[in-house]
C-alpha positions as CSV (number, residue, x, y, z in Angstrom):
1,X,0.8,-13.5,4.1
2,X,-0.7,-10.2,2.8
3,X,-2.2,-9.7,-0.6
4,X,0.5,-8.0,-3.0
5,X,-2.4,-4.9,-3.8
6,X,-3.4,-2.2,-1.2
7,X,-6.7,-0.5,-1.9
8,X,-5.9,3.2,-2.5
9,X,-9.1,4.3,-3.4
10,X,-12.4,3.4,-4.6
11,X,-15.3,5.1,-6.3
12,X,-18.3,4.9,-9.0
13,X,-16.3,4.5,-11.9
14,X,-12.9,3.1,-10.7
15,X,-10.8,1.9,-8.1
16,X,-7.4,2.4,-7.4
17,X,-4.8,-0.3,-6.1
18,X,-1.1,0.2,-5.2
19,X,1.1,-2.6,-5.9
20,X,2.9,-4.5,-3.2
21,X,6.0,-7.0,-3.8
22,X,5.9,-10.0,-2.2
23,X,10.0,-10.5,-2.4
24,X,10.3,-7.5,0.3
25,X,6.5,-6.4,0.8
26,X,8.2,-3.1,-0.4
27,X,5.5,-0.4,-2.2
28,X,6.9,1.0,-5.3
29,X,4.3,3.4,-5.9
30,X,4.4,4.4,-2.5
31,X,7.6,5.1,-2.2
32,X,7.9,7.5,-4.7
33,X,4.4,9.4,-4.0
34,X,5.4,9.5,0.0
35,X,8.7,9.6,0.0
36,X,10.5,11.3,-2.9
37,X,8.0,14.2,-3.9
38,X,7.2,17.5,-2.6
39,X,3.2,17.4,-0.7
40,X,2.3,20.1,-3.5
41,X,2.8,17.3,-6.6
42,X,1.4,14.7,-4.1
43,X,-1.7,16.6,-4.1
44,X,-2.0,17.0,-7.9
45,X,-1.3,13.2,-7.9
46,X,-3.5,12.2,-5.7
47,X,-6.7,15.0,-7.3
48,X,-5.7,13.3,-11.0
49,X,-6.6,9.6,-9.1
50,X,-9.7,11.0,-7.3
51,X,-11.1,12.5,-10.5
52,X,-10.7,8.8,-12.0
53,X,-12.7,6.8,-9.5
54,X,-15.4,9.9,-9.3
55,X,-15.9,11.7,-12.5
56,X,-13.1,11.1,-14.8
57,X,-14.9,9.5,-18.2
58,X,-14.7,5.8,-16.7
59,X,-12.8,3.7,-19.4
60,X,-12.9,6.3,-21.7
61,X,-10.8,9.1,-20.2
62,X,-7.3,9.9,-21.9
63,X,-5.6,13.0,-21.7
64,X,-2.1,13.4,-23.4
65,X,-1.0,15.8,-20.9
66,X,-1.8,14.0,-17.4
67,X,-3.4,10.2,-17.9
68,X,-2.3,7.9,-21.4
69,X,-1.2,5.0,-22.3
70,X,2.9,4.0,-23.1
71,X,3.5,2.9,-26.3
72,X,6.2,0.4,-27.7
73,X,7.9,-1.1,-25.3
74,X,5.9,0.6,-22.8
75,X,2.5,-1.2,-23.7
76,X,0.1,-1.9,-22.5
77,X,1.4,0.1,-19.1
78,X,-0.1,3.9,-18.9
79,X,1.5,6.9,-17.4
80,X,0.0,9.6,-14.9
81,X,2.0,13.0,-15.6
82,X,2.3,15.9,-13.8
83,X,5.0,18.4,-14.8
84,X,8.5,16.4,-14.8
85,X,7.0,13.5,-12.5
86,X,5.7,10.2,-14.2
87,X,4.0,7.2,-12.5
88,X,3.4,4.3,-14.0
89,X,0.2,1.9,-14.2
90,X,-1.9,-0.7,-15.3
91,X,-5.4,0.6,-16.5
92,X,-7.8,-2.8,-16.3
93,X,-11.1,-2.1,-18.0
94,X,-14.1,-3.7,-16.3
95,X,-17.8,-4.3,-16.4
96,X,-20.2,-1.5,-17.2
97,X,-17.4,1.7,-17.6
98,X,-15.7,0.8,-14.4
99,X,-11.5,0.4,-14.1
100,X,-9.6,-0.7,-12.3
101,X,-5.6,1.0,-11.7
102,X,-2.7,-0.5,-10.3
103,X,0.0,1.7,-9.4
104,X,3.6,0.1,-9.9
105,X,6.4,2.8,-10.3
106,X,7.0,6.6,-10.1
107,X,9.9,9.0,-10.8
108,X,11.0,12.7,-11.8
109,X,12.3,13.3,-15.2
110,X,15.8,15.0,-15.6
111,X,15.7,16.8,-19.1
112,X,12.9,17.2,-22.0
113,X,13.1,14.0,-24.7
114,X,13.4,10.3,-24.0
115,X,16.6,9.2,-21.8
116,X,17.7,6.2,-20.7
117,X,17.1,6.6,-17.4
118,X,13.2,6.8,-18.5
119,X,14.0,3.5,-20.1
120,X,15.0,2.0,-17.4
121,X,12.0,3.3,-15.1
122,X,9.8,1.9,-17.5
123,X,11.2,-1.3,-17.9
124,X,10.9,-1.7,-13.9
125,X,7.3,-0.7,-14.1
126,X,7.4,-3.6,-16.6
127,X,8.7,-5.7,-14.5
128,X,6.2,-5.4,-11.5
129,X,3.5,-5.5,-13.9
130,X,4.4,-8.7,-14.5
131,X,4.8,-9.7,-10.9
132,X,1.0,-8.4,-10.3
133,X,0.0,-11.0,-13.6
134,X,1.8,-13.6,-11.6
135,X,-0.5,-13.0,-8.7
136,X,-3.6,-12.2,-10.6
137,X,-3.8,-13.5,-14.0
138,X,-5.3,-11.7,-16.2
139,X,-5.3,-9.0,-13.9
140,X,-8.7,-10.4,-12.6
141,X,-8.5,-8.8,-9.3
């Protein structure tokens, strides 16, 4: 039986896991950056990820525009934005500045303003984060 994580990428200050469920060793996270957007916003994706485990601030970095954290019932889940598109993760602060980011859920947003469709999305990254604590409480990794 596989281990529910893939390693996306690694790097001084982070790495980068994509989550895998067990029920139907289905990827969320890949499914939606492979699968149901354009190569041009998987490239801005993946450059946003790459920045993080390289030179992106470590622990520190927020940016309300591309990388922050979900609040209310979003919490304590953070979202990677580019444009319309959203993917959702779990930021898991570790020794000396390092991180470590599990990648649950993406999807493209219809209309400006909260929808319940965005709801939803985020309840299902909710979800899966709670399958990865299952796995690895505490999100020790």
């Amino acid at each position: 039986m596989s281990l529910p994580l893939r390693e996306h990428l690694a790097g001084n200050l982070a790495r980068v896991f994509r989550y895998e469920r067990r029920i139907n060793q289905r990827c969320p996270s890949d499914d939606f950056l492979l699968h149901k957007i354009e190569k041009r916003m998987q490239k801005r994706f993946y450059g946003q990820i790459y920045a993080l485990t390289k030179d992106g601030g470590g622990v520190e970095y927020e940016n309300q525009q591309r990388f922050h954290p979900l609040h209310g019932k979003g919490k304590p889940l953070w979202e990677f934005k580019e444009h319309d598109h959203r993917m959702y993760c779990a930021r898991l602060p570790r020794t000396a500045g390092r991180m470590d980011i599990v990648l649950f859920n993406g999807w493209i947003k219809d209309k400006d303003g909260k929808s319940e469709r965005e709801d939803r999305e985020i309840e299902k990254a909710i979800d899966l984060y709670k399958e990865f604590l299952a796995e690895y409480p505490g999100g020790n990794i």
